[in-house]
N, C-alpha and C positions, 0 to 999 in steps of 0.2 A: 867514637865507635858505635854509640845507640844510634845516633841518627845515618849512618854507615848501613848498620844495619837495616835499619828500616827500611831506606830507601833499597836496600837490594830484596828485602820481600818484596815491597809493591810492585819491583819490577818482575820478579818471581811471577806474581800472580797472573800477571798478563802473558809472559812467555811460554809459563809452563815447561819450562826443562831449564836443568842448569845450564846447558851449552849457551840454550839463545838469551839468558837472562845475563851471561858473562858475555857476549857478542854485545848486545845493548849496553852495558855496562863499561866496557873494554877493560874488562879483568877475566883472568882463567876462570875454567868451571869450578878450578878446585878453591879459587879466590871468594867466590860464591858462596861454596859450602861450608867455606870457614867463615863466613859472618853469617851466613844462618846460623849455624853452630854456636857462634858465640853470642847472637842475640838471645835463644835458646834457652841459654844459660844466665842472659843477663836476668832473663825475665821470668825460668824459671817452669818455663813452658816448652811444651812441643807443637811443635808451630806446622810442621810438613812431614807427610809421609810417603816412599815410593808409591808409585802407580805405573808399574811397567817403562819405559822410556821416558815417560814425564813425572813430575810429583803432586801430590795434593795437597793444599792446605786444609790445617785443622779447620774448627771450629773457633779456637783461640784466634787463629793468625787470620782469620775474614772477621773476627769482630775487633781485633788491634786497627786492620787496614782501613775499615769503616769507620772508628772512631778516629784514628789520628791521621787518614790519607790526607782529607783534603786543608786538615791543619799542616802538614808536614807542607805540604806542596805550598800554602802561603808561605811559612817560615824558609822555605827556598826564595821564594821569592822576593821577602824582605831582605835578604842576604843579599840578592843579583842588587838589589836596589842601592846598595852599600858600597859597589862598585863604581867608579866613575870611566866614562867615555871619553877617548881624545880622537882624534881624527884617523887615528890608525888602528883604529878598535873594532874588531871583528862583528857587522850587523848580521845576526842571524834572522835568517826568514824561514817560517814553515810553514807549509802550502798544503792544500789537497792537490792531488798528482792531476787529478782530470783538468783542475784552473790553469795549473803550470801549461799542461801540451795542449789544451784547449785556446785559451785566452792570454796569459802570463808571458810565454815563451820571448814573443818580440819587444814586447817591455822591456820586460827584466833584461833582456840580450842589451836592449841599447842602454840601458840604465847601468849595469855590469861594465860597460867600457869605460864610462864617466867614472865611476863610484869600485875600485877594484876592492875594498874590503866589506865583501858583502858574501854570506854562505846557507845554501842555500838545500834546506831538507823537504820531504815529502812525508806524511802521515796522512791517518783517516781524522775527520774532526775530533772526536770525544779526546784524540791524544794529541792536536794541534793546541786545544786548551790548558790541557795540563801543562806542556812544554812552556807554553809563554806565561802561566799563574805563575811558574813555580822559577821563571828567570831564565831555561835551558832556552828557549827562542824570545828574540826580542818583539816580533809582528808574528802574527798569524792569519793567514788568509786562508779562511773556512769555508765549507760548500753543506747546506743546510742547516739544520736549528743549531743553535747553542745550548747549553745543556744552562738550566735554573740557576740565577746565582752566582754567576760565574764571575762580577766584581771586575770585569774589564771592560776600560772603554773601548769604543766600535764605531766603526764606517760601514753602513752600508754602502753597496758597491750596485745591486742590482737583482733583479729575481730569475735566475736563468730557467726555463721550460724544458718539459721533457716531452719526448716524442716516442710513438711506436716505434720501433724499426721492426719492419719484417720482408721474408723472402719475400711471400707471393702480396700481391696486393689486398690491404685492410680496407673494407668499405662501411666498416663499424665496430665499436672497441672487440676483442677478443674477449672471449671466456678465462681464457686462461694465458698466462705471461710470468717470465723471467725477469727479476728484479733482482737489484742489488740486496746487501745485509739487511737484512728489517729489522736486524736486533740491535744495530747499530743505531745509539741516542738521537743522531741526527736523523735517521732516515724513519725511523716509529710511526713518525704521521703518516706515513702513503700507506702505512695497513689499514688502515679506518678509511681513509676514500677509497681505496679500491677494494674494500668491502661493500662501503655503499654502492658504488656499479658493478657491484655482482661478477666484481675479475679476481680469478684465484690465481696466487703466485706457486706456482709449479717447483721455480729452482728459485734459489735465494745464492749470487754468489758473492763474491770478494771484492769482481772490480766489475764496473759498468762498460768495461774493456770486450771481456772473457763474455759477459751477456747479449751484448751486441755482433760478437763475432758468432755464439748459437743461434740468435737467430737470423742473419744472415743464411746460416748453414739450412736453416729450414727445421729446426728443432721445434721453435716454437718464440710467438712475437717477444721483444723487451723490451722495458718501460728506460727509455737512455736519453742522458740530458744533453741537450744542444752543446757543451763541449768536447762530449764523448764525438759526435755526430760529426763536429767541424773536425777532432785529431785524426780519426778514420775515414775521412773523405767520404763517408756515405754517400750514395746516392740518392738522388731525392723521391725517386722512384722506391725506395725503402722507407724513405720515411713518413709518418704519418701523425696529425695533430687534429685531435679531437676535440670539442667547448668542455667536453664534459673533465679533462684534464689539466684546465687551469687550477685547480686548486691543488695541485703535482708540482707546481713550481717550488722552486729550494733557493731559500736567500744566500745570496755572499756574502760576506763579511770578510774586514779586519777587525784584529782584535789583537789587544795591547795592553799592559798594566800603565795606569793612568800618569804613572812617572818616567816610564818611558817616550812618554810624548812630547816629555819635556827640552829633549833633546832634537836641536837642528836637522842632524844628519836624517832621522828617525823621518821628522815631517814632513822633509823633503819628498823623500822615499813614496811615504805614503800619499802624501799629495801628487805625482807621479800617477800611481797608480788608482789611485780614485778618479784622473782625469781621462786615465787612457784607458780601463777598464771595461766600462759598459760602451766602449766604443770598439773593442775590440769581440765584443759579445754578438754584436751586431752585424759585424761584417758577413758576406756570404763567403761559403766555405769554397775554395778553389775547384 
């Protein structure tokens, strides 16, 4: 029941409402609120308070999460490790969304015909790591830095580049440009280089989808990595690549707890996709 509960804080924390913390979860909202309720009480604390449609956490429950998150999230994952694999055992994979429709898609499609028990989720990196530390995903295939620490082993895959895209024609960086999260662990770096070239981020959004589609529209240029550019069939006439933007490049990765690699099925997978990956990165876009 303690570790019940816990893990339905942490997911609290990131949710921010009971509903979507029981959606991620797959228990009712009121399933929620009875193990906050009784973690509550195990520990004697108040842990969360309203804040209009969503909840806050205390002061207690961000120094609980901080000391026992990323112990809880190994002890998850020492559990998954305790489990064994037979040939009909479910490989979960979790992706960033841009690799999937970018790069991924024709892989994975012909690899899925051979291999039918293989399932397959989407997140942003910082929670692609936690899922596979903690055993909920068996691979993880990331799109920029890894967060310090992280005790998984790793395949590089390749350094995919980003590009302007804008309506009217760019014949030298912009002053100012649309960027994905910057507060997002993986993406941090590109505020210090595109500080040092003197480019101010305007908008910060969620997907490098919705950034490339503004400027398009003529809003204003975005900084969008070459699988955004390849899912959206950009035109080349949009897009734009500058010297002073190589250091804008974002690594790929797999990443995996290092007992999971021990597994056949697992390496195949990944071997797979390490051969056809930066080959797929490369192609010209239709």
């Amino acid at each position: 029941m303690l570790l019940e509960g816990i893990e339905t804080l942490i997911t609290l924390s990131k949710a921010k409402t009971m509903s979507r913390a029981g959606s991620l979860l797959y228990i009712s909202q009121s399933a929620v609120s009875k193990r906050i309720s009784n973690l509550e009480k195990k520990l004697g604390k108040k842990l969360i308070v309203p804040d209009g449609r969503n909840v806050q956490l205390t002061d207690d429950a961000l120094n609980l999460i901080a000391n026992i998150g990323p112990t809880f999230n190994e002890l998850r994952g020492l559990i998954y490790e305790q489990q064994s694999m037979v040939e009909s055992s479910m490989i979960r994979l979790d992706c960033s969304e841009t690799l999937v429709a970018g790069y991924l898609a024709d892989i994975l499609g012909g690899y899925f015909s051979q291999e039918p028990y293989i399932t397959l989720t989407t997140n942003h990196t910082p929670r692609i790591v936690e899922n596979v530390q903690s055993g909920k995903a068996h691979i993880g295939i990331c799109a920029g830095y890894l967060p310090s620490q992280h005790q998984l082993m790793t395949f590089a895959l390749f350094d995919e580049p980003f590009y302007i895209v804008s309506k009217p024609r760019l014949t030298s960086l912009p002053e100012t440009i649309i960027t994905n999260d910057l507060s997002n662990p993986a993406n941090t770096y590109q505020y210090a280089i595109l500080t040092q070239l003197n480019v101010t981020p305007i908008m910060q959004m969620d997907s490098y989808m919705a950034a490339a589609q503004l400027a398009l529209s003529g809003i204003a240029p975005a900084l969008v990595p070459l699988s955004v550019i390849k899912t959206l069939q950009i035109g080349q006439q949009h897009c734009h690549h500058f010297d002073q933007l190589r250091p804008l490049s974002r690594p790929i990765n797999i990443c995996l707890r290092p007992s999971t690699y021990r597994n056949e099925r697992i390496k195949t997978l990944i071997a797979t996709i390490v051969d056809a990956a930066p080959k797929a990165a490369y192609l010209p876009s239709a």
